[in-house]
C-alpha positions as CSV (number, residue, x, y, z in Angstrom):
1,X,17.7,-1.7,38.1
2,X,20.8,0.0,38.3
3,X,20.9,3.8,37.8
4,X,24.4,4.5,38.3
5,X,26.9,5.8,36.0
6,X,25.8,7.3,32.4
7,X,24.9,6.9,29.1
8,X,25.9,7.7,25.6
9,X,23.6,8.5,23.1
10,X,24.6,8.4,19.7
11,X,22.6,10.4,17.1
12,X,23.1,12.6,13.3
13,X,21.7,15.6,12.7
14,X,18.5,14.5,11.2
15,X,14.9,14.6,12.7
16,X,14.6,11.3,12.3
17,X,17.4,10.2,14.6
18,X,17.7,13.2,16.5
19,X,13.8,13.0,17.6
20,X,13.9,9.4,19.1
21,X,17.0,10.4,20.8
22,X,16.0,13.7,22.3
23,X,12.6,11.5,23.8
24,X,15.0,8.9,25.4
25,X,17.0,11.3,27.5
26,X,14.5,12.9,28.7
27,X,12.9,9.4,30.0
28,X,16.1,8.5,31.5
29,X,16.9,12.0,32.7
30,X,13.5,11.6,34.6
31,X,15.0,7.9,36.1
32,X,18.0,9.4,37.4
33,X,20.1,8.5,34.6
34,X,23.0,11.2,33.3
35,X,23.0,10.9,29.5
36,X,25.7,12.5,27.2
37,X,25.0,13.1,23.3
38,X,28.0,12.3,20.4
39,X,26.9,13.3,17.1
40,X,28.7,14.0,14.1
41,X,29.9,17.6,13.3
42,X,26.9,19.2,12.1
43,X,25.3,19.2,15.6
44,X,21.8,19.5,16.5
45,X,20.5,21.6,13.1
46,X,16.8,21.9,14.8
47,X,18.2,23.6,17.9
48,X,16.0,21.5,20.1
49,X,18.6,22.2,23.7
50,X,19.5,18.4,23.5
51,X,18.4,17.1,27.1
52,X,22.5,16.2,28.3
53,X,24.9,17.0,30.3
54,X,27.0,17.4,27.4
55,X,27.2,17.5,23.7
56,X,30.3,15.6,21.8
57,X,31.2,15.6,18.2
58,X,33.3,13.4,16.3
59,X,34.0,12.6,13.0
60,X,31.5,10.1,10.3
61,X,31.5,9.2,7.0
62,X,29.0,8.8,4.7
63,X,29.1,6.7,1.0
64,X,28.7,7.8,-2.4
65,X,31.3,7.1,-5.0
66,X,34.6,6.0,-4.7
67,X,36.9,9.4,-3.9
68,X,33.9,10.3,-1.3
69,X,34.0,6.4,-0.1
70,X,37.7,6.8,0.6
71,X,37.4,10.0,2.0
72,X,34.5,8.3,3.8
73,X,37.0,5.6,5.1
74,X,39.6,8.4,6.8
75,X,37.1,9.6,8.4
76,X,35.3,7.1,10.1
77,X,39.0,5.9,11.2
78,X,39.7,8.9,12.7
79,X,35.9,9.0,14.3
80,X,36.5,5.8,15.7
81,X,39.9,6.8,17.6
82,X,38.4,9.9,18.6
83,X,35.4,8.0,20.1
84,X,37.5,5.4,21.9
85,X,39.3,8.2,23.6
86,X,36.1,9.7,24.1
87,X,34.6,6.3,25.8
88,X,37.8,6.2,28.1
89,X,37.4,9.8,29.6
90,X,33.7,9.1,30.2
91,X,33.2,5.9,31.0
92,X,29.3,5.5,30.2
93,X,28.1,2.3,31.7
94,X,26.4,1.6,27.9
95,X,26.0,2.8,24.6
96,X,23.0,3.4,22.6
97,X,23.0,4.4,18.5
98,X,20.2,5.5,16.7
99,X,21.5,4.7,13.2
100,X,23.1,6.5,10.3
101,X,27.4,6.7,9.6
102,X,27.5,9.1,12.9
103,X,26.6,5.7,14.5
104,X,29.6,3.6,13.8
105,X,32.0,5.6,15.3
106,X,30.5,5.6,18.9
107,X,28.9,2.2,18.7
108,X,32.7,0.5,17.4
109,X,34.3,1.5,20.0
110,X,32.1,1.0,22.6
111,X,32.6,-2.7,21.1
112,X,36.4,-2.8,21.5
113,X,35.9,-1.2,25.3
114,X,34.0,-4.0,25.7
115,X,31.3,-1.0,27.0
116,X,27.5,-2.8,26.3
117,X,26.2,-1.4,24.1
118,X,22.9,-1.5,21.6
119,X,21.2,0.1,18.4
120,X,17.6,1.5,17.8
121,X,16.1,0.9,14.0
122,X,13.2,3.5,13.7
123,X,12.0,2.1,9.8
124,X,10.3,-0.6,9.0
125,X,13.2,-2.3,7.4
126,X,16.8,-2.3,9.1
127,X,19.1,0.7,7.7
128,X,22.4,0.3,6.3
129,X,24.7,1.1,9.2
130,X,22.1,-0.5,11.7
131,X,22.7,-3.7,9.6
132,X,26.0,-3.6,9.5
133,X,26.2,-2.9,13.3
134,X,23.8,-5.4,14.1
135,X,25.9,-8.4,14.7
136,X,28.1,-6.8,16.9
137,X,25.8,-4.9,19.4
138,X,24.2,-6.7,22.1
139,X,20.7,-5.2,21.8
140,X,18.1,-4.3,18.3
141,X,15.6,-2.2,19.7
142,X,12.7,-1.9,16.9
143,X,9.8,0.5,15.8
144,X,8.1,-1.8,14.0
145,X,7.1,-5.1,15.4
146,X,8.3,-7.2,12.1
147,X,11.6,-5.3,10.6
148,X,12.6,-6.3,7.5
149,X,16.1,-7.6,7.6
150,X,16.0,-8.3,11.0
151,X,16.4,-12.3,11.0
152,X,18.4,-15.7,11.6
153,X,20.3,-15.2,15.1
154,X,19.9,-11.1,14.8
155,X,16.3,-12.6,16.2
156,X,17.5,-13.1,19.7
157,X,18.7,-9.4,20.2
158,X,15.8,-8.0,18.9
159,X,13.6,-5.7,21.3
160,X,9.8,-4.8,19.8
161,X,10.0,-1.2,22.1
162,X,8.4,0.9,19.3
163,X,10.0,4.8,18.2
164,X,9.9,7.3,20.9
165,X,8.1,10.7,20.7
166,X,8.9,13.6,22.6
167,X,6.8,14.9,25.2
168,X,5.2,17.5,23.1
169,X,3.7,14.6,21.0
170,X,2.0,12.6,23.9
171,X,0.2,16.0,25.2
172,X,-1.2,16.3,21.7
173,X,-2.2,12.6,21.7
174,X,-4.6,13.7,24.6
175,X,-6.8,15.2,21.7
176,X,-9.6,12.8,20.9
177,X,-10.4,12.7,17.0
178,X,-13.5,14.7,16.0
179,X,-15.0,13.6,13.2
180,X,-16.0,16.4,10.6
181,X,-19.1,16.0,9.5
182,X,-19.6,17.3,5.8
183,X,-21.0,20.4,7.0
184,X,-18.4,21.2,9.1
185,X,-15.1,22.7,8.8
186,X,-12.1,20.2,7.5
187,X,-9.0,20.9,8.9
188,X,-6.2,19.9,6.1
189,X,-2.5,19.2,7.7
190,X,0.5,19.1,4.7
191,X,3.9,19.2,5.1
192,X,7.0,17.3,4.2
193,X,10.1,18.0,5.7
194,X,13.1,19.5,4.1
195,X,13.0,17.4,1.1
196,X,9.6,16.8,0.4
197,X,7.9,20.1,0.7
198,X,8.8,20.9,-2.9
199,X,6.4,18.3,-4.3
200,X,3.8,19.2,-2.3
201,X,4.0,22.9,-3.0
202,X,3.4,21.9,-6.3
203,X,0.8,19.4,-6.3
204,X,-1.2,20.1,-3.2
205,X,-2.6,23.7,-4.3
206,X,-3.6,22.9,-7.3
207,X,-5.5,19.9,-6.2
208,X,-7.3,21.6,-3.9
209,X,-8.4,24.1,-6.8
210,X,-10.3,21.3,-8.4
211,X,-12.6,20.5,-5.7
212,X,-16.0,21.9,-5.8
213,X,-16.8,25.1,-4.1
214,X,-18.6,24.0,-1.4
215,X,-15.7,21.2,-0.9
216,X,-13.1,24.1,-0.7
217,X,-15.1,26.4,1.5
218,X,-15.1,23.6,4.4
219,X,-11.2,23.5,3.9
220,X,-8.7,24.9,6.6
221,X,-5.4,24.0,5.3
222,X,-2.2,24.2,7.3
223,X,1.0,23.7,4.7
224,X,4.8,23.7,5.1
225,X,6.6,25.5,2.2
226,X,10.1,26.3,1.8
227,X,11.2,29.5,2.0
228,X,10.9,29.8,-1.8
229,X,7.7,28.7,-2.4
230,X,6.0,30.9,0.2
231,X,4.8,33.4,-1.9
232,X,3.6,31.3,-4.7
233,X,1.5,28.3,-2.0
234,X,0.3,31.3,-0.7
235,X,-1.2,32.7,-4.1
236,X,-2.6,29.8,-5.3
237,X,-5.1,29.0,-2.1
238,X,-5.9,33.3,-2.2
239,X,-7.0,32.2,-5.9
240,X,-8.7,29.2,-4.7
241,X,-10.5,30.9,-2.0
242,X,-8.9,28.6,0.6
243,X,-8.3,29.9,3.7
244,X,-4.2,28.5,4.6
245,X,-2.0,29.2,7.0
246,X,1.2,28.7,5.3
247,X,4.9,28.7,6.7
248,X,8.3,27.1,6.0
249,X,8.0,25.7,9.9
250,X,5.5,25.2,12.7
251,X,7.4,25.0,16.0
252,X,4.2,23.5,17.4
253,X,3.5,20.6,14.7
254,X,2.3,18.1,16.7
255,X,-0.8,19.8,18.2
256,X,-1.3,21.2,14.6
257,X,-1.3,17.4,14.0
258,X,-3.7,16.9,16.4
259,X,-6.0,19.4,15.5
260,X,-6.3,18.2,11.9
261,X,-9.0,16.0,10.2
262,X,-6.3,14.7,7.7
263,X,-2.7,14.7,7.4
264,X,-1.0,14.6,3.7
265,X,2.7,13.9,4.5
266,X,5.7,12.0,3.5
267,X,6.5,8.8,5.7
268,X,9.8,9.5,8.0
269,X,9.9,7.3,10.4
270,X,9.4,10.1,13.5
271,X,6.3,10.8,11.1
272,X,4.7,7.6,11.2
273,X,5.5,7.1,15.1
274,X,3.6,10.4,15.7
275,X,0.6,10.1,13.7
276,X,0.0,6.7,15.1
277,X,0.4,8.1,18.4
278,X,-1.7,10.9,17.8
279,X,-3.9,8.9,15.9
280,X,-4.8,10.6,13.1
281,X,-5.4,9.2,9.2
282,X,-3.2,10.8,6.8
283,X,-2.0,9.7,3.0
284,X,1.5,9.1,3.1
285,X,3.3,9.9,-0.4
286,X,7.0,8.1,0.5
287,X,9.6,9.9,-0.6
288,X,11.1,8.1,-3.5
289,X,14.8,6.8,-3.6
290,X,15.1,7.2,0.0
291,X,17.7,5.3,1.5
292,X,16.8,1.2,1.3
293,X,13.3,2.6,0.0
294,X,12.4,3.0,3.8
295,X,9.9,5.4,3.6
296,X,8.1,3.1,1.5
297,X,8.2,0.5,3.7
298,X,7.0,2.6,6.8
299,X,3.9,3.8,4.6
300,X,3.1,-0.2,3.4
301,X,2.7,-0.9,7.2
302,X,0.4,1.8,8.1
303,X,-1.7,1.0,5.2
304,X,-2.0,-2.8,5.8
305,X,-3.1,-1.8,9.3
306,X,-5.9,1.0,7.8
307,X,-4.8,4.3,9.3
308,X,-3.5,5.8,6.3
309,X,-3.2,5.9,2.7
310,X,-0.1,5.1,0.6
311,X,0.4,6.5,-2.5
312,X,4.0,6.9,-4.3
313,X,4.9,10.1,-5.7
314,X,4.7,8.9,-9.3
315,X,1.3,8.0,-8.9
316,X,-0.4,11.4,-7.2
317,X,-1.6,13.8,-9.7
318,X,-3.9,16.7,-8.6
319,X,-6.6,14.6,-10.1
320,X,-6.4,12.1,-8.3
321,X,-5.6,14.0,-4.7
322,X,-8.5,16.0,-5.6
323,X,-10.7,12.8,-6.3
324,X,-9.5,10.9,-3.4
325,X,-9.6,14.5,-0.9
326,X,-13.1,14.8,-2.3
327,X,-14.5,10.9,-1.6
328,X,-12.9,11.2,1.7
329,X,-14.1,14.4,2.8
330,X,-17.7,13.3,2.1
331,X,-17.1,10.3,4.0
332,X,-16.2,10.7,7.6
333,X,-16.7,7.4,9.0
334,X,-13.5,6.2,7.0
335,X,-11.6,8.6,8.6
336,X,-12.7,8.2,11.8
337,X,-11.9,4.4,11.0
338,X,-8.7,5.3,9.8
339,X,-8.0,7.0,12.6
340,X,-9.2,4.6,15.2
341,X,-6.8,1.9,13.2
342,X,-3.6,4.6,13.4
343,X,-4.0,4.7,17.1
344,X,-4.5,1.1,17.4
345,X,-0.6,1.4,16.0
346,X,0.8,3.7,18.1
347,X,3.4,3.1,21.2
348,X,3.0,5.9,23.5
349,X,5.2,3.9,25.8
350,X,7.5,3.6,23.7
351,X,10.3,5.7,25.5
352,X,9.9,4.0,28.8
353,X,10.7,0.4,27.0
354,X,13.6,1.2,24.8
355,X,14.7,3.3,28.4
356,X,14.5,0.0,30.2
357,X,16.2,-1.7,27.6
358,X,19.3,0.6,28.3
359,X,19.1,0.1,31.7
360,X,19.1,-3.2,31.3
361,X,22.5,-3.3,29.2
362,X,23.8,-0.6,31.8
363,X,23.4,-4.0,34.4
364,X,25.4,-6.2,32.1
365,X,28.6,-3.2,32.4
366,X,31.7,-4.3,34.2
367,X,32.3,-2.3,37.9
């Protein structure tokens, strides 16, 4: 396979795209391969040292209503000059997008370079720029093996490679699953990224109040909490008698993730691809009005395959987490089971496909 020449990665500023991204370079890093990141203009926001050689920025837009559409419109113009000059000063032997507006820009002219060039759908169901891109990329690499959307002669490009992890998630996969016996400590794993911490803030402590003593003296909880809510999450378990290690981040999540019994979370796609990875059960509360209801699609598909619990937001009272945390708890051969059926999901080598899939489109580039 050919190795020479590099590559352009195309990612936002999100986790979710960022994540997958950040696991590919490394894989092709370790094959030789120079890669180079363009993002839009607010960077890397989790500071993760982006694996390449260099960073580029150009400009995206994003929708909403009309005077932010047309805004929207200027600047994706201008993002798509700037990439094209971009493309001509480096001269990557392929492009690879990972969805979002900060996509287009990258991907388009990569397209009018005639520069191969491909997109990777991390949800269950094929985003909005993805789907719009779709028909003029030469490769759909997919997370999921059935993506919604993906049909008719989008079929023929599409790649079953799974979402990439980063290295610190498949050293935390090594972690077999112990299953807690109810005598034994339980080891309670909550968090929700930026936007979903809030709810669980406020319905996770209270929950946990309702459970029986002897329930809440098993329970080791670790909880993200934004900055705000600190103080009060904390509170609540001292009240409970819970013992919580509470923090707005944990640098080391995944072998937090590992080390847990259960995992309440929302259902991001970098989420999903982890636990399944990991293998651990977890309920997945989707966070609702996401964009094209994706979260609730990744959660749908975990559930159908038994490693996790889906329950929308509008659903999940403390009652019923309690209830359900309490039936679960007492029962440790469904989570083992669940567990078993998360792993059965997961594509550790997930990375190394979606990297041959971009060498393989870095063999179609013109000398």
């Amino acid at each position: 396979m050919i190795r020479e020449g590099s590559v352009m990665l195309a990612a936002g500023g999100t986790g979710g795209h960022l994540f997958p991204a950040y696991a590919l370079a490394e894989a092709l890093g370790r094959r030789g391969v120079v890669v180079d990141l363009v993002t839009d203009t607010r960077g890397d926001r989790y500071g993760t040292g982006f694996p390449a050689r260099k960073v580029y920025q150009v400009p995206s837009g994003t929708g909403g209503s009309a005077i932010k559409a047309a805004f929207a419109a200027v600047q994706l113009s201008r993002g798509v000059a700037a990439a094209h000059k971009l493309l001509g000063e480096v001269r990557p032997r392929a492009v690879l997008g990972f969805g979002g507006y900060p996509t287009f820009p990258p991907l388009l002219a990569a397209k009018f370079r005639g520069i191969p060039c491909g997109v990777h759908e991390q949800n269950a169901i094929l985003g909005r720029a993805n789907k719009m891109l779709a028909s003029r990329v030469d490769a759909i690499a997919t997370s999921f093996e059935h993506t919604r959307l993906i049909d008719g002669p989008l079929i023929a490009k599409a790649h079953h490679t799974g979402n990439p992890v980063r290295q610190i998630v498949i050293e935390a996969a090594a972690r077999h699953y112990w299953r807690p016996e109810p005598s034994q400590p339980f080891n309670l794993l909550v968090f929700g990224g930026s936007q979903g911490a809030r709810f669980f803030s406020e319905c996770v402590p209270p929950a946990l109040a309702l459970l029986p003593e002897h329930v809440r003296n098993r329970l080791y909880v670790t909880q993200q909490a934004r900055e705000e809510d600190l103080a009060s999450v904390r509170a609540a378990y001292a009240a409970s008698g819970i013992t919580a290690d509470v923090a707005s981040f944990f640098k080391d999540l995944p072998h937090r993730m590992s080390a847990s019994h259960l995992v309440i979370g929302r259902a991001g796609a970098s989420t999903v691809a982890e636990l399944t990875v990991i293998g651990r059960p977890s309920i997945l509360v989707p966070l609702p009005h996401s964009l094209d209801n994706d979260q609730l699609h990744n959660a749908a598909r975990l559930a159908e395959s038994g490693g996790a619990w889906c329950i929308e937001q509008k659903d999940l009272t403390p009652r019923r987490l309690a209830d359900d945390l309490e039936m679960l708890m007492a029962r440790p051969g469904m989570l083992a089971t669940a567990a078993t059926a998360a792993k059965r999901e997961g594509r550790p080598d997930a990375v190394e496909r979606l990297a041959d899939l971009v060498e393989s489109l870095m063999a179609k580039a013109k000398s």
